[in-house]
VOPAGU-2260 file (C-alpha; in pm, 1 decimal, decimal comma):
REM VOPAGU-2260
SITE   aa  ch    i         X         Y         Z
SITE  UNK   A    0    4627,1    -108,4   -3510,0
SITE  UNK   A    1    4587,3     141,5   -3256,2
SITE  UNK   A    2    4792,5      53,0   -2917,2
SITE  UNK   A    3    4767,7     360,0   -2769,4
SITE  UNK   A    4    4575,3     306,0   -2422,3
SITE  UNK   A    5    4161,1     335,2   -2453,7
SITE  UNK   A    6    3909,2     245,7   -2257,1
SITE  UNK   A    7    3690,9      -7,3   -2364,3
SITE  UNK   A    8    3362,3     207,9   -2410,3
SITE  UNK   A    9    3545,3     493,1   -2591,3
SITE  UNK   A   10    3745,3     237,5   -2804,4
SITE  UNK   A   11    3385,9     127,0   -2921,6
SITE  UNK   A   12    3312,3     493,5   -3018,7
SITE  UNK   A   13    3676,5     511,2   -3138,9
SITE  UNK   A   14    3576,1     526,5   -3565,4
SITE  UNK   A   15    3277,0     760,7   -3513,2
SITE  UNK   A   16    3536,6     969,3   -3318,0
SITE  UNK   A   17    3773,9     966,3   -3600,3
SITE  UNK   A   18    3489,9    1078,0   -3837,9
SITE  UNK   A   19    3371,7    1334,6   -3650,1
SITE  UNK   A   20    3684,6    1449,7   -3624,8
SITE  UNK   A   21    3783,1    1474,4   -3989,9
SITE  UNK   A   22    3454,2    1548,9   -4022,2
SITE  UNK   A   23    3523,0    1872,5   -3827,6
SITE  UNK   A   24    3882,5    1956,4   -3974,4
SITE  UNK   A   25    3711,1    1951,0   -4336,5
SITE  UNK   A   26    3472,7    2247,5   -4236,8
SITE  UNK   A   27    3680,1    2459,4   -4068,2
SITE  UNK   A   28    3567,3    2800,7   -3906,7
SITE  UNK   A   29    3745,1    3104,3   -3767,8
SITE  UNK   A   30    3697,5    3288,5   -3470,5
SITE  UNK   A   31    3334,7    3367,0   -3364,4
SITE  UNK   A   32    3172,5    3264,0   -3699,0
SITE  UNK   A   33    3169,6    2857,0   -3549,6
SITE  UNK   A   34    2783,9    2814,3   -3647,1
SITE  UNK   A   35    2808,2    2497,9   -3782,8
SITE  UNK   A   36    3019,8    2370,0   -3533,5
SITE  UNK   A   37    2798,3    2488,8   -3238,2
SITE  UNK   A   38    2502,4    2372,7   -3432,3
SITE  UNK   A   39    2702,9    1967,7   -3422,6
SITE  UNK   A   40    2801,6    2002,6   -3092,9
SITE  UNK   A   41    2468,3    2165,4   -2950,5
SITE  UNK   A   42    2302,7    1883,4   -3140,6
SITE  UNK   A   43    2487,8    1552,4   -3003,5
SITE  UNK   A   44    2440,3    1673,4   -2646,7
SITE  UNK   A   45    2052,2    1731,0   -2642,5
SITE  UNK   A   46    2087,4    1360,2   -2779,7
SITE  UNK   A   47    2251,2    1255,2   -2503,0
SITE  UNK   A   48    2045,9    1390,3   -2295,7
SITE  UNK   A   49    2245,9    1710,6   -2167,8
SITE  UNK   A   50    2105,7    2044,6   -2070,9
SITE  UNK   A   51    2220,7    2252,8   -2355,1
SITE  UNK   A   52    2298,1    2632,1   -2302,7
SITE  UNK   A   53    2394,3    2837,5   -2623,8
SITE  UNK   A   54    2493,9    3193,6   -2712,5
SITE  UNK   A   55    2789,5    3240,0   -2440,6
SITE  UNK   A   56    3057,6    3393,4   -2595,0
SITE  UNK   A   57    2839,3    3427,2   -2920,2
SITE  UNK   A   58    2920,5    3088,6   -3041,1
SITE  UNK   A   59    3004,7    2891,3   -2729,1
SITE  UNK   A   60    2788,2    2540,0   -2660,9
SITE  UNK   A   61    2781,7    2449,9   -2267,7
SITE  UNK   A   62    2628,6    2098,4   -2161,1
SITE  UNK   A   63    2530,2    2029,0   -1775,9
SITE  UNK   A   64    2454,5    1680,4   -1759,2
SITE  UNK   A   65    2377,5    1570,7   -1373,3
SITE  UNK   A   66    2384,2    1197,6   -1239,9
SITE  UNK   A   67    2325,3    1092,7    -833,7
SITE  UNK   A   68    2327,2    1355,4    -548,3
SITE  UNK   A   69    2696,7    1441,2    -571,5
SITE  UNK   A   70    2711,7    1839,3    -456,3
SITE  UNK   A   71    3070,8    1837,1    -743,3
SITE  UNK   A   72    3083,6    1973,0   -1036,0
SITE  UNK   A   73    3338,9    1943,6   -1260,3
SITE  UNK   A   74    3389,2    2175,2   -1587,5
SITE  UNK   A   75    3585,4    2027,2   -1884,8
SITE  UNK   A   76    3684,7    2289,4   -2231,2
SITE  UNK   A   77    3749,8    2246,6   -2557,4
SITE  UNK   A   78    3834,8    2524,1   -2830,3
SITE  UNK   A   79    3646,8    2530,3   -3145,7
SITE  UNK   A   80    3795,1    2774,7   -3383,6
SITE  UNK   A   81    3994,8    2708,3   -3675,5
SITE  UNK   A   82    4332,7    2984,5   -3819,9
SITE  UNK   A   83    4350,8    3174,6   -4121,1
SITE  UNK   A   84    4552,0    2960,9   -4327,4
SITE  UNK   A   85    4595,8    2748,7   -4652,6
SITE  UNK   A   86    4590,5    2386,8   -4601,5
SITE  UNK   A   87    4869,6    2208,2   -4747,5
SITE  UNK   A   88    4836,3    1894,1   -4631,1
SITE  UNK   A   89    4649,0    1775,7   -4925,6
SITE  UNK   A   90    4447,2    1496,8   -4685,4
SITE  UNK   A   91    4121,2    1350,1   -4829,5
SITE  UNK   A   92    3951,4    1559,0   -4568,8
SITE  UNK   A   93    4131,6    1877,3   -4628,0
SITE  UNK   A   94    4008,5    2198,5   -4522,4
SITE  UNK   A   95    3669,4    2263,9   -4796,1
SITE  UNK   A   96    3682,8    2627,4   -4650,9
SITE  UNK   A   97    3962,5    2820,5   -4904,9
SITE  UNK   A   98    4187,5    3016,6   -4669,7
SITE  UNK   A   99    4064,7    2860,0   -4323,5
SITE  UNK   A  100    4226,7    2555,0   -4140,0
SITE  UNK   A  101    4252,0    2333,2   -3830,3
SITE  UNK   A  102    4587,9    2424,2   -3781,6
SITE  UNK   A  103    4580,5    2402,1   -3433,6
SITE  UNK   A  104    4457,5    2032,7   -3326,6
SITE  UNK   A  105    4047,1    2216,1   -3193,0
SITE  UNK   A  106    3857,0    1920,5   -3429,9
SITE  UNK   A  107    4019,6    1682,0   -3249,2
SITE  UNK   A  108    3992,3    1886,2   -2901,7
SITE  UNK   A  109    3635,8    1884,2   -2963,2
SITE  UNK   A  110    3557,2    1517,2   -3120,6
SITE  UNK   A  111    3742,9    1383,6   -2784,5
SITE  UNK   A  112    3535,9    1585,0   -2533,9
SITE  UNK   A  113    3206,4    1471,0   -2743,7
SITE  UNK   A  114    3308,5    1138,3   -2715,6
SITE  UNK   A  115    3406,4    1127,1   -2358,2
SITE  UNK   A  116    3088,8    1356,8   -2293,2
SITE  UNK   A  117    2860,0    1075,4   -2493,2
SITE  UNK   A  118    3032,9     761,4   -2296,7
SITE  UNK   A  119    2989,9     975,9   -1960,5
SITE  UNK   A  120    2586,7     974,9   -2055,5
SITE  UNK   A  121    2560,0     632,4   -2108,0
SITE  UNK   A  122    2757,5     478,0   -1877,1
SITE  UNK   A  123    2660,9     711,3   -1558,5
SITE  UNK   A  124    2898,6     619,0   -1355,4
SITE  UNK   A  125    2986,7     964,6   -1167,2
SITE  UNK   A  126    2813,6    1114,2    -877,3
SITE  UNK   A  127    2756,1    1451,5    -925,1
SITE  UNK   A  128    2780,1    1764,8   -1199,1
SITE  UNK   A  129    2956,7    1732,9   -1515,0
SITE  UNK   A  130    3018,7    2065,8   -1705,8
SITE  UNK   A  131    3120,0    2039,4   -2096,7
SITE  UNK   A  132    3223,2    2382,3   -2280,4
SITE  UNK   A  133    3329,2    2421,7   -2639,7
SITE  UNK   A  134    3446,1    2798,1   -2622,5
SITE  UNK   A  135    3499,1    2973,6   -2933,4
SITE  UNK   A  136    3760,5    3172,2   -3048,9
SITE  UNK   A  137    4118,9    3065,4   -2831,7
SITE  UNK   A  138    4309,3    3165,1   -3120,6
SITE  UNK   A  139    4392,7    3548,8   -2973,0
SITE  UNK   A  140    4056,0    3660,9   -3020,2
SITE  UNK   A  141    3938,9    3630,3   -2632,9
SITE  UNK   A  142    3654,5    3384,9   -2657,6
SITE  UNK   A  143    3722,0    3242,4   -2311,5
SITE  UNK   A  144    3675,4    3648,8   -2187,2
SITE  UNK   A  145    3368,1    3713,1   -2366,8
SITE  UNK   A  146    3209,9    3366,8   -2236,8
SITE  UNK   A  147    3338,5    3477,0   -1885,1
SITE  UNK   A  148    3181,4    3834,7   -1974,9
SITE  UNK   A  149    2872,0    3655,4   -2038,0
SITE  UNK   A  150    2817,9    3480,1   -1713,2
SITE  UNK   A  151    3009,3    3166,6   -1757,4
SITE  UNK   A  152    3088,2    3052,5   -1392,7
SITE  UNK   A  153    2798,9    3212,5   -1269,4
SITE  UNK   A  154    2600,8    2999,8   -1492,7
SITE  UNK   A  155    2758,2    2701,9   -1447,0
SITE  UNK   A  156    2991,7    2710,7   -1163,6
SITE  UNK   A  157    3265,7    2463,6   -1099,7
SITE  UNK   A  158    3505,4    2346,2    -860,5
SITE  UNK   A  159    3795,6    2289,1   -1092,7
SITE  UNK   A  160    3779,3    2301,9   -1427,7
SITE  UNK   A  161    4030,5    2127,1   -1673,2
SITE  UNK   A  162    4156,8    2133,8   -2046,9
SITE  UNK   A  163    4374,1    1974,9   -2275,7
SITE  UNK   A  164    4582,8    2046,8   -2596,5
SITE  UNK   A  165    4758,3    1818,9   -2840,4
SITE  UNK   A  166    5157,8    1886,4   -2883,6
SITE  UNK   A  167    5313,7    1797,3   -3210,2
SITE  UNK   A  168    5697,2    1700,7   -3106,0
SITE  UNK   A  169    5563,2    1511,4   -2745,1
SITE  UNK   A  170    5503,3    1135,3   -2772,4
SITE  UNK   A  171    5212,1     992,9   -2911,8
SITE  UNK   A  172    4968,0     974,0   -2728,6
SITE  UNK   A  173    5174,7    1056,6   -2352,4
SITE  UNK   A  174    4995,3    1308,0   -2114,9
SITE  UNK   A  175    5189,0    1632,8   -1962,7
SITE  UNK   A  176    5146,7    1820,7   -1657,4
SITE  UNK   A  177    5291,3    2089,9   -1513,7
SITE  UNK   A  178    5247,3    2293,0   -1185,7
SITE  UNK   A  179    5274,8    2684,8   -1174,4
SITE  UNK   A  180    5331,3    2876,9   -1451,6
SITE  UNK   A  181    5277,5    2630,9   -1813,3
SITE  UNK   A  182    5226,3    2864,1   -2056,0
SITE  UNK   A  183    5308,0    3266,2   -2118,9
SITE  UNK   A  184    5132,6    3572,6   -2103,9
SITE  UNK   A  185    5112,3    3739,0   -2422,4
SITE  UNK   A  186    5087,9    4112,9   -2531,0
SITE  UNK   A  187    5053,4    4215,9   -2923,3
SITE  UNK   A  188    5240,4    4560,8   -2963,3
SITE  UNK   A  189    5238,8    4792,4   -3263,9
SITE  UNK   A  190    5518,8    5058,2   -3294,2
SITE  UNK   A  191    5456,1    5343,9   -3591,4
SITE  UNK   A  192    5775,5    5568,7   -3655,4
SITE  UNK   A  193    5700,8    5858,6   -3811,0
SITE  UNK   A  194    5991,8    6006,9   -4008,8
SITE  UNK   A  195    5932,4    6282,2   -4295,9
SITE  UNK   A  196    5903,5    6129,3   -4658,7
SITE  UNK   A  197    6160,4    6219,2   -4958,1
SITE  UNK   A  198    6313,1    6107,0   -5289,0
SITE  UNK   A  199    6514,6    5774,8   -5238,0
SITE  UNK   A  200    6784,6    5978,1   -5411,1
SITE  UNK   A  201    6816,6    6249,1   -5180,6
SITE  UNK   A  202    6827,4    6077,7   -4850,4
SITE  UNK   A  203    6961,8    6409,4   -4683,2
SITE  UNK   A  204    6614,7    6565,3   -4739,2
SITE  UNK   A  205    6441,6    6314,7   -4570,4
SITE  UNK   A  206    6371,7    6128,9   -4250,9
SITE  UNK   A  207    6395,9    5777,1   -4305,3
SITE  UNK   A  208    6140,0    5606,0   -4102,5
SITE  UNK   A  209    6275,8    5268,5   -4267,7
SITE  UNK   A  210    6664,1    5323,5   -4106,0
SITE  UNK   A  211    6491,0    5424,0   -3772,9
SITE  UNK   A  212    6269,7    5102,6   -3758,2
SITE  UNK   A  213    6562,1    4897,3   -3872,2
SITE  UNK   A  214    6756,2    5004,6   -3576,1
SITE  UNK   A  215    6440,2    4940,4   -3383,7
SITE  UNK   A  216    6429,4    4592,1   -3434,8
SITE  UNK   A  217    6809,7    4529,5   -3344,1
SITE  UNK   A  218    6807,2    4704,1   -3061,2
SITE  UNK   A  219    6449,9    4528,5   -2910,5
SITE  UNK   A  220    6700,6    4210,4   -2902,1
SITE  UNK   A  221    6870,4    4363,0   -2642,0
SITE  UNK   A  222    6560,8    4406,8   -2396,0
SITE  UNK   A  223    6569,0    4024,5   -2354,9
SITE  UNK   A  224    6970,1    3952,9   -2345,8
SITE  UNK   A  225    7033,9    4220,3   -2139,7
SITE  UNK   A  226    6722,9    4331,7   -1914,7
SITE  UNK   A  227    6614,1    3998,4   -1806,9
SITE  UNK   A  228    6743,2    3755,3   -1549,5
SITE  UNK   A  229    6924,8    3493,2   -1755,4
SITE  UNK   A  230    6668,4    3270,7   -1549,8
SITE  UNK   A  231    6363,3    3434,9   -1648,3
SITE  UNK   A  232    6154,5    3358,1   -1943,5
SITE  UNK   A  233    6085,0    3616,1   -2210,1
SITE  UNK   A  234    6031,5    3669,8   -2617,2
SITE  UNK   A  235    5997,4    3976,5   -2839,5
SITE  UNK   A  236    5970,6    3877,0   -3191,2
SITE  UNK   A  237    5895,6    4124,4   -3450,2
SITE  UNK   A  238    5668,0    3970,8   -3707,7
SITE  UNK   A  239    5563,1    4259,9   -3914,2
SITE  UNK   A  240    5717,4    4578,2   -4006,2
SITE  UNK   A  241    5531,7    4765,2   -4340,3
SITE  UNK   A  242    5672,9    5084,5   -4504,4
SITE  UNK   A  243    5678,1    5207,0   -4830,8
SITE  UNK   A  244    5550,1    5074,0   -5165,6
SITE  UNK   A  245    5801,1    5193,1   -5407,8
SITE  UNK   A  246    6222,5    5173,9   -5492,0
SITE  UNK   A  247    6314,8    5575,8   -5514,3
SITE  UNK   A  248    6058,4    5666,8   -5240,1
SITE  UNK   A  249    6102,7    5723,1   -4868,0
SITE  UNK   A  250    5802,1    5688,2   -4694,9
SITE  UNK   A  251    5716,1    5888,0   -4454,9
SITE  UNK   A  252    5606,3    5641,2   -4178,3
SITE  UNK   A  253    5720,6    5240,5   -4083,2
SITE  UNK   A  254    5502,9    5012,7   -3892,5
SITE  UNK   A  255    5599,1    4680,8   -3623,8
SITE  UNK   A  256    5403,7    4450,6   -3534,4
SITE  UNK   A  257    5554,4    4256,3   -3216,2
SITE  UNK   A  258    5426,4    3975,2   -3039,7
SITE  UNK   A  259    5576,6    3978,4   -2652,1
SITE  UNK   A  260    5579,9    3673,6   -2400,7
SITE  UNK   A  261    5671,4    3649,0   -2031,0
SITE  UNK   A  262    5587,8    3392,6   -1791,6
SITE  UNK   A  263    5573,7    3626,0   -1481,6
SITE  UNK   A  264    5381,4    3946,6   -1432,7
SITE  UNK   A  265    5648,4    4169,5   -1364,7
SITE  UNK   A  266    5853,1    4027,4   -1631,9
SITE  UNK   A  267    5611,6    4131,1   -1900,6
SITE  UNK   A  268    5534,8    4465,3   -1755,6
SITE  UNK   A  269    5935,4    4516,5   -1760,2
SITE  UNK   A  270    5941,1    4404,6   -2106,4
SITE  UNK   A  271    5673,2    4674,1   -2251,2
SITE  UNK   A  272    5814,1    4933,7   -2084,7
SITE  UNK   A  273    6146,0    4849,6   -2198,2
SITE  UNK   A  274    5996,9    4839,9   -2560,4
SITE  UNK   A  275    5834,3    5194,2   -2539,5
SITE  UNK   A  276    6195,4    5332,2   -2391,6
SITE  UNK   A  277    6401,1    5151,3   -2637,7
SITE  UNK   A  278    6174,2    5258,8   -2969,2
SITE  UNK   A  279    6131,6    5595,4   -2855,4
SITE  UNK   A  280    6497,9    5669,6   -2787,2
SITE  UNK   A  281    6591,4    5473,0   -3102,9
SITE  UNK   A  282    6407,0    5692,6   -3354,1
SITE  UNK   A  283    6486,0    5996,8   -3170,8
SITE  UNK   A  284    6832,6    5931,0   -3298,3
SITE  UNK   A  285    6715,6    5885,4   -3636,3
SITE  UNK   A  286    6527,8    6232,7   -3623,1
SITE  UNK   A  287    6226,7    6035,0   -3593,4
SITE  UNK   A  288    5904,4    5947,6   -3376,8
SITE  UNK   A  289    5801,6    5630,3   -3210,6
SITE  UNK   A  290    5451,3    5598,0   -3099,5
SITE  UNK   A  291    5411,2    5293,1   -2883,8
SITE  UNK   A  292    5050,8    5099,5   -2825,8
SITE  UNK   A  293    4979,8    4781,4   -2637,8
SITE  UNK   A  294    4613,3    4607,7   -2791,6
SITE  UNK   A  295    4439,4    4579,5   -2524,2
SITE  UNK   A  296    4243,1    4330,5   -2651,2
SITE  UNK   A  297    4460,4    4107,4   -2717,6
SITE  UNK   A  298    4622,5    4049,9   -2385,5
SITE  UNK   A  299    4611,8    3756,3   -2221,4
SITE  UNK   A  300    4779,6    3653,5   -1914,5
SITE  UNK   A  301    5077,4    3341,7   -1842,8
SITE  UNK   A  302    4883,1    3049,5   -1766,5
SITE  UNK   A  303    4908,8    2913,1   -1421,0
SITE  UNK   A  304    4853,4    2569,0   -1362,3
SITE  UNK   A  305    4647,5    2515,4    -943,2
SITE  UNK   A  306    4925,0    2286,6    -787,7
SITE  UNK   A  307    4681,5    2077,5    -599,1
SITE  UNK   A  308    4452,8    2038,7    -911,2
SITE  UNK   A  309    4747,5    1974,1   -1152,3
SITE  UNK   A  310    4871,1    1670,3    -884,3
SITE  UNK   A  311    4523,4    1548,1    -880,2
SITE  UNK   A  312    4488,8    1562,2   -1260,4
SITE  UNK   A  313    4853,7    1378,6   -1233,3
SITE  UNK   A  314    4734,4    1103,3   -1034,8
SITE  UNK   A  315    4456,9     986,5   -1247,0
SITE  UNK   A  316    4662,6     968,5   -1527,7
SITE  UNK   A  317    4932,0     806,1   -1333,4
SITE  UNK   A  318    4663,8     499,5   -1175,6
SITE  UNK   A  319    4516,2     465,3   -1555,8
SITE  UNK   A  320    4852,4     501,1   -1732,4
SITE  UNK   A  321    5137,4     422,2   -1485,9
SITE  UNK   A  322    5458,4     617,0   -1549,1
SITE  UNK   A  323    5539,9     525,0   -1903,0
SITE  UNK   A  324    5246,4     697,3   -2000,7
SITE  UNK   A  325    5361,1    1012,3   -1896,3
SITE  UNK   A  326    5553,6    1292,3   -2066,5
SITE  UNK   A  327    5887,0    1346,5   -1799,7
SITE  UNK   A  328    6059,7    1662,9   -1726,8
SITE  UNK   A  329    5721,8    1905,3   -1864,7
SITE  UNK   A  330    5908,3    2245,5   -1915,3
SITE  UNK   A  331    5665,3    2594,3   -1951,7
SITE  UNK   A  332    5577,8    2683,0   -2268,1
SITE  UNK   A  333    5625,7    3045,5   -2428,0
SITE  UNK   A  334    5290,7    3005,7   -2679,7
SITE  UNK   A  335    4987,3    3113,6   -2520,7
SITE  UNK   A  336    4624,3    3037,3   -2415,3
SITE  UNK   A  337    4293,2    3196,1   -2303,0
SITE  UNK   A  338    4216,6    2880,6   -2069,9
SITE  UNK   A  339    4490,3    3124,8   -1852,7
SITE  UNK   A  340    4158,5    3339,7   -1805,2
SITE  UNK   A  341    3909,4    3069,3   -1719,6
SITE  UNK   A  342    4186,5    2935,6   -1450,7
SITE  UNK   A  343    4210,0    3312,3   -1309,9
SITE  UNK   A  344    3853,8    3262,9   -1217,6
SITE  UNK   A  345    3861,0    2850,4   -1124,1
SITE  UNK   A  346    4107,8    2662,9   -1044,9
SITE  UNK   A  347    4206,8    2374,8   -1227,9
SITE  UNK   A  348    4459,1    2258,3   -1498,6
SITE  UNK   A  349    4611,1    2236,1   -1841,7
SITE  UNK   A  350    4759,4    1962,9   -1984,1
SITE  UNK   A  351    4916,6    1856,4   -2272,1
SITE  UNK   A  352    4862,7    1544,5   -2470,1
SITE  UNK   A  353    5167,3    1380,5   -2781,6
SITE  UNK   A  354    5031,2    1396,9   -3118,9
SITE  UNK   A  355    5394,9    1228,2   -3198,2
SITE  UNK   A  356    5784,0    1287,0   -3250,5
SITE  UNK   A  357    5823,7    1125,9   -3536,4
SITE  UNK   A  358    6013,5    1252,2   -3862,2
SITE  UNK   A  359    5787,6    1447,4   -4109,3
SITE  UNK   A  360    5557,4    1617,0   -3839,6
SITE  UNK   A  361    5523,8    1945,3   -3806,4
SITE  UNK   A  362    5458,7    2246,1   -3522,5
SITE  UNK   A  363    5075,5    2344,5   -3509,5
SITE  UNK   A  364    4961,2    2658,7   -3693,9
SITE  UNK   A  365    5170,6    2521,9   -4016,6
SITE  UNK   A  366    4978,9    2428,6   -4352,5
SITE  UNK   A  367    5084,9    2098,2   -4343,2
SITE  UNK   A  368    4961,3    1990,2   -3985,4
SITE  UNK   A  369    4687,4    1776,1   -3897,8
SITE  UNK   A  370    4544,7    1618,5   -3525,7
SITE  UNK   A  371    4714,5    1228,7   -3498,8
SITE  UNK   A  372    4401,7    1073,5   -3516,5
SITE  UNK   A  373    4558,2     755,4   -3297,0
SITE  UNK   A  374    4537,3    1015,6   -2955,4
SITE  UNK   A  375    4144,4    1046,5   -2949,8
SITE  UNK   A  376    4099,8     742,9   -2801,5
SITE  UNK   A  377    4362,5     782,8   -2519,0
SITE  UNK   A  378    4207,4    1152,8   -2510,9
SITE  UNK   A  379    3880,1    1141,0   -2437,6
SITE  UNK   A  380    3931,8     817,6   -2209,9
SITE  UNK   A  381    4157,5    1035,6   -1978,7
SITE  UNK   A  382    3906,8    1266,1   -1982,5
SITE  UNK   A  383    3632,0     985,6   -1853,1
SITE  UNK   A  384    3889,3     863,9   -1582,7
SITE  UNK   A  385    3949,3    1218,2   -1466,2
SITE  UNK   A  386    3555,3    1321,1   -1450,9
SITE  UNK   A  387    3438,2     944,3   -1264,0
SITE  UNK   A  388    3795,6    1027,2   -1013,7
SITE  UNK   A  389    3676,7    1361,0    -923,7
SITE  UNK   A  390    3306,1    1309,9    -917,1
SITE  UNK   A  391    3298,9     969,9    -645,5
């Protein structure tokens, strides 16, 4: 039995959550190709009588659904898109979609905003505007850019606008906040060193573009250990670095692939130029040549949670919940999110709900994760409390 707090019109909805849910998670879809997804969630809210706005972002689904004479409007988000990656879980419900997963917790992110968007319709009891989006493409592909690009808040605009993300390792069910800076700005880098290719067994001949990218990678772990205020928050990981396809052959060029997270603006523009110095100077040693290159399209910025929004979004949880309901001592996060765009242009917050701490779970965007199906209850109720709170 589920004694995770509910309220009692979304408990009612509580097994056609879960279905819809699982429902989702077994037909995954990746970024900007969520037509069947859009095509379920476009369809529940005309049934429920919202005013249903399609094609933002590509793929996006925005409901307005208005109630009284209430001059508020709230907006409330949800993600969509499903990772590249081969379930493992081996659930009755697995992914049916060979080499695509919900990996990251959007089917339940979605079945708890259509629930609390369907018990907001029927019950009525808010005065004002009530905005729903289901964005596509969060994961690093800048859906929330392209809906912005595409005349979002101009569309539909809001005086705050909220979202919410499960967090394996949190307590079941318990609801985070944070003010300020929550999550990280994050920058994808690619280094090439170009060296001059050679017979493995005469090194001397050659430039080895493998050595100089080797010596690359150690000496990026210095940027962070030794350019950075202990205080500060910052990550370079290298998670890809390609050369050569054979034993007895130097290639001529090595590529990185680095993924680079700061929580403050001048910390991550201190970080990539700090990466350019370090690579260039580094294969210069080696002989070689570093070319350094930022994608710009996949930058997005640290997330930064509006104080007086974030205590607001607090204090409903806090009346509904009481303390024990809350996650204590919220620290930022170093992953990332493209909600950080939407809140450059709206304030509002981003908060974080338990999927569980228990043993056997597992970090999101791993083969063998899956949504705790016991938090969509205490999910989409918050999300009622917070809407009928802010819309009196």
């Amino acid at each position: 039995m589920n004694n995770l707090p509910a309220l009692p019109g979304i408990r009612a909805l509580e097994a056609e959550m879960i279905a819809l849910r699982q429902h989702i998670h077994a037909h995954p879809e990746l970024s900007f190709e969520e037509f069947a997804t859009a095509d379920l969630v476009a369809g529940k809210l005309q049934d429920w009588g919202y005013q249903v706005h399609r094609g933002l972002g590509g793929t996006g689904v925005v409901g307005l659904l208005r109630n009284g004479s209430g001059s508020k409007t709230i907006g409330l988000r949800a993600d969509m898109d499903a990772l590249p990656i081969i379930e493992q879980t081996g659930l009755p419900y697995t992914s049916r979609h060979e080499g695509v997963m919900h990996a990251c917790g959007h089917d339940g992110h979605t079945a708890m905003l259509l629930a609390a968007a369907k018990h907001l319709a029927d019950s009525r009891e808010f005065d004002g505007s009530l905005v729903v989006i289901f964005q596509p493409a969060e994961e690093g592909d800048g859906g929330a850019q392209r809906m912005l690009d595409d005349g979002l808040f101009e569309l539909f605009p809001c005086d705050a606008i909220f979202a919410m993300h499960n967090m394996p390792g949190l307590p079941e069910g318990k609801l985070g906040f944070l003010p300020g800076p929550f999550m990280a700005s994050t920058d994808t880098v690619s280094i090439r060193v170009d060296g001059v290719g050679g017979h493995g067994a005469m090194p001397h001949k050659a430039v080895d573009p493998v050595l100089a990218g080797s010596a690359i990678v150690m000496a990026l772990q210095s940027i962070v250990a030794r350019n950075v205020a202990p205080l500060d928050t910052a990550v370079v990981t290298v998670g890809a670095f390609h050369a050569g396809i054979a034993a007895n052959v130097i290639p001529d060029h090595a590529d990185l692939q680095l993924s680079v997270r700061a929580l403050k603006s001048e910390v991550r523009d201190e970080l990539i130029a700090r990466i350019t110095r370090v690579a260039e100077a580094q294969a210069a040693s080696f002989g070689a040549r570093a070319t350094v290159t930022v994608d710009q399209a996949q930058r997005f910025p640290a997330l930064f949670n509006h104080p007086e929004n974030t205590e607001f979004a607090r204090k409903v949880a806090l009346d509904w919940v009481g303390e024990e309901g809350l996650i204590a001592n919220m620290q930022p996060l170093t992953g990332s999110e493209d909600f950080a765009v939407m809140l450059e242009h709206c304030p509002g917050c981003y908060l974080l709900i338990g999927n569980g701490d228990g043993e056997g779970g597992c970090m999101v965007h791993n083969p063998g994760y899956d949504f705790n199906d016991n938090c969509l209850a205490t999910g989409a109720s918050y999300w009622v409390r917070l809407v009928e709170t802010f819309l009196v």
